[in-house]
N, C-alpha and C positions, 0 to 999 in steps of 0.2 A: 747772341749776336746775329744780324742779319746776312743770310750767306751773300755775296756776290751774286748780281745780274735780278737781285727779284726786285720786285715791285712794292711800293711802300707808298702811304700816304702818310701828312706832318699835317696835323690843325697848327694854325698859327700860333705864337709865342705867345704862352699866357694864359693857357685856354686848356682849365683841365680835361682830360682825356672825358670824364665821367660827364661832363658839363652836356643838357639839351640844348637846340639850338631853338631861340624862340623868334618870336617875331621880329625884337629890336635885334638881333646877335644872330644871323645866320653865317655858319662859315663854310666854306667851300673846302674840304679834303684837295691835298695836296699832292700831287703823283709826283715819286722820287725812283731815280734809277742811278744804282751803283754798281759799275762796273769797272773791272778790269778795266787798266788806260789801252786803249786802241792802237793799234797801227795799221800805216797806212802802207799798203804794197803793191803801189803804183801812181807815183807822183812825180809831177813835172816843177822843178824849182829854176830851171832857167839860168843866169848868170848875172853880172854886174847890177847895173841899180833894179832891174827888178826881181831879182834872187832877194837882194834886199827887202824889198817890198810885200814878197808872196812868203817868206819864208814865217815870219812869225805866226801866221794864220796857223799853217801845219805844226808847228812846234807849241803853239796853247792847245791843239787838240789831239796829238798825238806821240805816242813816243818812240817811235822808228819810222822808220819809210823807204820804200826802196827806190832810189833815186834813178829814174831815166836819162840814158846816154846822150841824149840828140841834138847835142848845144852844136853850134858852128864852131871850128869843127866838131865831128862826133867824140864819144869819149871811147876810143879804140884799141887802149892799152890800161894795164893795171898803173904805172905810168902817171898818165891823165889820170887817169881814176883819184889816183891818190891828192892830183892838185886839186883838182876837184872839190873834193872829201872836204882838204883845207880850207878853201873858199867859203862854202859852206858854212864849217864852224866858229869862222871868223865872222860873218853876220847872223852868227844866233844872238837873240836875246840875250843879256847878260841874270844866271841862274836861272837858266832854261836846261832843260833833260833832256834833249829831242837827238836821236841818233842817226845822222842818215848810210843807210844800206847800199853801197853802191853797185853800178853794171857795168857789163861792158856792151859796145854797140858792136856786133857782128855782119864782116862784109865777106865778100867774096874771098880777100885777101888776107884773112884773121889766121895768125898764125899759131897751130896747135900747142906749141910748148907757150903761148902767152895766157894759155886755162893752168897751164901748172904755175905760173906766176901770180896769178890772180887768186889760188884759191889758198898759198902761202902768203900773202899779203893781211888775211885776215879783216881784208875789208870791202872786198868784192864778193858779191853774193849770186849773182846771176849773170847769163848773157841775155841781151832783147835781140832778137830775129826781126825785124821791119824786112818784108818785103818792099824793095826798090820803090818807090815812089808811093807806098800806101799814105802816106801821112806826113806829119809835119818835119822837116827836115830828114828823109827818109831817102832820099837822091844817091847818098852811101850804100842803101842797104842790098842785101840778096838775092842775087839773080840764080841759083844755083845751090838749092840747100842741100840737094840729096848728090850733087857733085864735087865741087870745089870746099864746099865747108862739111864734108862728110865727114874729115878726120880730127876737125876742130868739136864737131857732136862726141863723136868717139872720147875725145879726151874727156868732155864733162861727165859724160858714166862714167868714165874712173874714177875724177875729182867729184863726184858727186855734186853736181856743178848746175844748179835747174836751167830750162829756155823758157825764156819766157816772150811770149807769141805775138804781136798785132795779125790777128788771123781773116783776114783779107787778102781776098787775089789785088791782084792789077789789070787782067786781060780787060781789057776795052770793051771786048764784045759782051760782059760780063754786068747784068745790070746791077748796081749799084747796091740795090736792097738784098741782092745774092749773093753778095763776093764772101760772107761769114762762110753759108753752108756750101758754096764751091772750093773754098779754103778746105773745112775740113774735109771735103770727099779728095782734094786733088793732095792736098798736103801733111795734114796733122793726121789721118789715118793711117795712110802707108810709114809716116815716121815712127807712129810709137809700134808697128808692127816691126820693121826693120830695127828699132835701137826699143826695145821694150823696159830697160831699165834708166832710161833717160827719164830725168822728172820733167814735165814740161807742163807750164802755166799760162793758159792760153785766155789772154785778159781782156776786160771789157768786152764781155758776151752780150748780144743781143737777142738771141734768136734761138728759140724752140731747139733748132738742130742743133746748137753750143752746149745747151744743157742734157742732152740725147747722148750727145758725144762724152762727154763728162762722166755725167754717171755711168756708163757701160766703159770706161774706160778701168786701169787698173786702179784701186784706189791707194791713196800716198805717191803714185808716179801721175797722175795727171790732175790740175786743179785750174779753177777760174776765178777772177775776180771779178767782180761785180760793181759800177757805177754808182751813185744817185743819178743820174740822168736818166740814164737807162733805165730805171726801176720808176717814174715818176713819167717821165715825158713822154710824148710819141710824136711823133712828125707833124703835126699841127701846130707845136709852138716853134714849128721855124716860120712860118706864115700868118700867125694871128696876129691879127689890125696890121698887116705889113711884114716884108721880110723881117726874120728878128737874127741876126747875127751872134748875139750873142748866144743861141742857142743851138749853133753849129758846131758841129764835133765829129768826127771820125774814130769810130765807125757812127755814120749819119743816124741819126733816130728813125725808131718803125713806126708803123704802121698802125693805128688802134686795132684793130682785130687782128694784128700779131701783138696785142699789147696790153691787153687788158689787167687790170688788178681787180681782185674780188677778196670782199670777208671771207674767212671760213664760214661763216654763220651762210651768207649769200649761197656758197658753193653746198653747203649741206643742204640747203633749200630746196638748191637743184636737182642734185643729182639724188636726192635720198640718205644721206649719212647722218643721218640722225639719231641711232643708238649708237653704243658700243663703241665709242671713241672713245677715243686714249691720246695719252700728252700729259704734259706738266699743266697744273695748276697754277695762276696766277691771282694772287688780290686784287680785289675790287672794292670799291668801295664808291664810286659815282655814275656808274651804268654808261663812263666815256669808253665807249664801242668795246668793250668785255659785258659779258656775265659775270655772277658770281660763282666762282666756282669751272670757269667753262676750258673744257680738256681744246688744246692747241689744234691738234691735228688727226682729222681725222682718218679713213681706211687709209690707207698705201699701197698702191702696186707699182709696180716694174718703175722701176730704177727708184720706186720711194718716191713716187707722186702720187697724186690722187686719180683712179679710174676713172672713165667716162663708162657710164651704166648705159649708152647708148651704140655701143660695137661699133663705132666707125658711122652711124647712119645721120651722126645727129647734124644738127640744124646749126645757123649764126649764132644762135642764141647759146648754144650750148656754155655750160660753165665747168667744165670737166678741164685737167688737167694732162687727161693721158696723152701719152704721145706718139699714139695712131687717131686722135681725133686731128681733124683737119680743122677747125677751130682753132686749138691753141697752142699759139705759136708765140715769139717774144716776150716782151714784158710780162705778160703772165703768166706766162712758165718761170720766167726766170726768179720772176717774187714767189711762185710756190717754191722753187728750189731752194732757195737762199733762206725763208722763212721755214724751211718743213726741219732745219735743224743738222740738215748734210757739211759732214766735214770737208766735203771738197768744193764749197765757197767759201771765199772770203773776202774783205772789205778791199777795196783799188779806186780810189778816187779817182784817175785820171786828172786829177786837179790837171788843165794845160792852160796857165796864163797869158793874155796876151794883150799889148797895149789897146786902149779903145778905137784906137785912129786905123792899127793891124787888122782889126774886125770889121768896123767898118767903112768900108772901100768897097771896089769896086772888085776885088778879088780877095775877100777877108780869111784870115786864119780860121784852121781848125781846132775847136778847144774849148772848154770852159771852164769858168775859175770856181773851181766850188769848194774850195779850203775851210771856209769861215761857216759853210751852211752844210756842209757833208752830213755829218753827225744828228742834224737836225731833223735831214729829210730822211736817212736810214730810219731813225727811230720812228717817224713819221709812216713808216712802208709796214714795218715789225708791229705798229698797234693795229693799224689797219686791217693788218693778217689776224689778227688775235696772237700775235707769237711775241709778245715782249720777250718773255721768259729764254729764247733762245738769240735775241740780240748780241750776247756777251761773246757767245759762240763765234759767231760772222766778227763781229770787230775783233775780239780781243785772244781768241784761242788758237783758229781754224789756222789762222796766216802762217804764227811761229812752230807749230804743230808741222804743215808742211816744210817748214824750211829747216826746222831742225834746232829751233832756234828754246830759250826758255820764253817761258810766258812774263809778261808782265810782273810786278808785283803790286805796285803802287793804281790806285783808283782815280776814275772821274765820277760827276755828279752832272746827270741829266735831270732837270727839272722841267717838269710839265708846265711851262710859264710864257705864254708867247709874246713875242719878244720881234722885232723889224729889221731885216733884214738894209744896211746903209747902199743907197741907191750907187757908191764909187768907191773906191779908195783913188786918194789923190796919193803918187810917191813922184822923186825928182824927175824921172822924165816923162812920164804921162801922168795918163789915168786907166783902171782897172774897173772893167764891171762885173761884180759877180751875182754867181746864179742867184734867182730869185731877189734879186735886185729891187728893192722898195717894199719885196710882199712882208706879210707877217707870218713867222713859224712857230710851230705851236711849242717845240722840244728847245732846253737852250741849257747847251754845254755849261755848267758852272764855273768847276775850277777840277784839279788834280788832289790827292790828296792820298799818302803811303799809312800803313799800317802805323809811322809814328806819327802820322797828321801834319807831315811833313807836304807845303806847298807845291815845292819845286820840282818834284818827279813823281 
């Protein structure tokens, strides 16, 4: 039997294995990937008609999610939480599997004994930290982490209780494209030194510094989750042919050279690594961006990236990973992180839905709807790297793993089949535009399917 997460090609129905392909009958091998069903651990589902709307997207691709506080009001007690929870289940699908993970939203005023209510409820899994004003309905949130909610931290290393981060300043004078690495120098550093046994999950990372911090952090008490935005985009698709709105999101896309994605093949080019790698082995069978035979990953240093062979001197060009070259910063570190196979990434959609008419205005939300094409563009980021083989890890292991949670058991089915992304969803009160709206994707989520070939979970 084929283990989990590998790679496989199917000739079509019909067509024995042993068969040449000749001039009139040429078939094209088929790439299959099965893996563990995924979750998503960090997602925005919203409320009333468009909870409805946005909810099935995540529940065909997922089988947990940890659901974000920041509906109007916040969700501030276990309490809420729980109404919450219900709403939810009430617009799932009917034999649908999908379980949502709930949080609490932490303010100034979050009262320490409502962590011991929360975590005997059995269905609160986190707190989210918004600093004050970073983001979408965030006006609740923290003015005073290391004062007034000192004792409400305290109780979560008791209850073994994670935080989970939007790790952005506020200061004003603070530019924009900085507020990640000024966060962690002014905030997330001094916290995991002062409460060192706090788990805390510091999400949708952007930037060189996030994955710095990460890895040199304790590991099992500190983790990140990872976008498709962020791993895909850079700051050019909020401006191409026109502002684009729907490619706005918080924290704002970088910069291409904080952002670059390369082969491994590309980087071994570079820098020299071309013996003596090591990694798993993946099949091939149509020379679509693997070899036959070709190891995943090659040298590693310090914190488990790859070295730059040029001590700090090198140039723009440079395709090195380490992180004392001044070259490589965001998305490119962050895809070497998330691909080199570390347990302390894992999958966070940020899915943030928001009506079309909300985005564009003259002062549009922050967010993007990327529910129905997540999965697509992950797999998309994981061949590119040459790293299929550790995809399963990043969606389906890494997440339940830190939370303490069991793994999956039941499968999906990634087919290499490209497939069009519908330019809207129409639901009762608007309309919804999601990422990659009209393009074509090459990976396309199938269906579910448990060890008794069971559909529905």
């Amino acid at each position: 039997m084929q283990s989990a997460g590998a790679v496989r090609f199917r000739l079509p129905s019909g067509v024995p294995k042993y068969e040449t392909p000749t001039e009139r009958a040429i078939f094209t091998p088929k790439m299959e990937l099965r893996i563990t069903k995924p979750d998503d651990w960090h997602l925005h589902l919203r409320d009333g008609d468009l909870l409805e709307a946005v909810l099935p997207h995540s529940a065909r691709h997922f089988g947990r999610a940890i659901v974000m506080p920041n509906l109007k009001p916040p969700i501030t007690t276990t309490a809420a939480a729980l109404t919450y929870r219900d709403s939810i289940l009430k617009a799932l699908p009917p034999d649908c599997c999908f379980h949502p993970l709930m949080t609490l939203y932490l303010t100034d005023d979050t009262d320490p004994d409502e962590i011991k209510l929360a975590r005997r409820s059995g269905v609160v899994y986190a707190v989210k930290f918004y600093p004050a004003g970073a983001t979408t309905n965030s006006q609740d949130g923290v003015t005073d982490i290391f004062g007034k909610c000192f004792p409400v931290l305290e109780q979560m290393v008791e209850h073994n209780m994670p935080l989970l981060v939007h790790g952005e300043v506020v200061d004003p004078n603070v530019d924009i494209f900085d507020r990640e690495k000024v966060f962690i120098e002014r905030i997330l550093e001094p916290l995991v030194q002062k409460l060192p046994h706090l788990k805390v999950v510091m999400e949708h990372i952007t930037t060189m510094d996030a994955v710095k911090f990460i890895m040199s952090s304790r590991e099992g008490y500190v983790a990140a989750t990872v976008t498709p935005q962020h791993l895909v985009l850079n700051r050019n698709a909020l401006f191409h042919g026109g502002l684009q709105p729907h490619s706005y999101c918080l924290p704002v896309l970088k910069r291409e050279v904080h952002s670059r994605l390369n082969s491994a093949s590309k980087f071994d080019a570079a820098c020299g690594h071309r013996n003596g790698l090591h990694g798993g082995d993946v099949e091939t069978g149509d020379g679509g961006g693997m070899r036959a035979g070709q190891r995943m990953w090659p040298q590693e240093g310090r914190y488990g990236l790859r070295q730059c062979s040029q001590s700090g001197s090198c140039s723009e060009d440079c395709e090195s990973d380490d992180i004392d070259c001044r070259c490589c910063k965001g998305r490119k570190a962050i895809a070497s992180a998330v691909t080199s196979g570390s347990k302390r990434f894992f999958l966070g959609t940020d899915s943030a839905p928001h009506e079309r008419n909300r985005k564009e205005c003259s002062a549009g939300c922050a967010g993007i709807f990327n529910a129905s094409t997540a999965l697509s563009l992950y797999a998309r980021v994981f061949e590119e790297a040459g790293a299929l083989d550790k995809l399963e890890a990043f969606t389906s292991f890494n997440g339940p793993d830190f939370y303490g949670l069991e793994r999956n058991t039941s499968k999906i089915l990634l087919e290499k089949t490209p497939w069009r992304v519908p330019r809207s969803y129409l639901f009762a009160s608007g309309e919804l535009i999601p990422m990659c709206a009209g393009q074509m994707l090459d990976w396309l989520p199938s269906h579910f399917f448990s060890d008794e070939n069971l559909s529905s979970c």
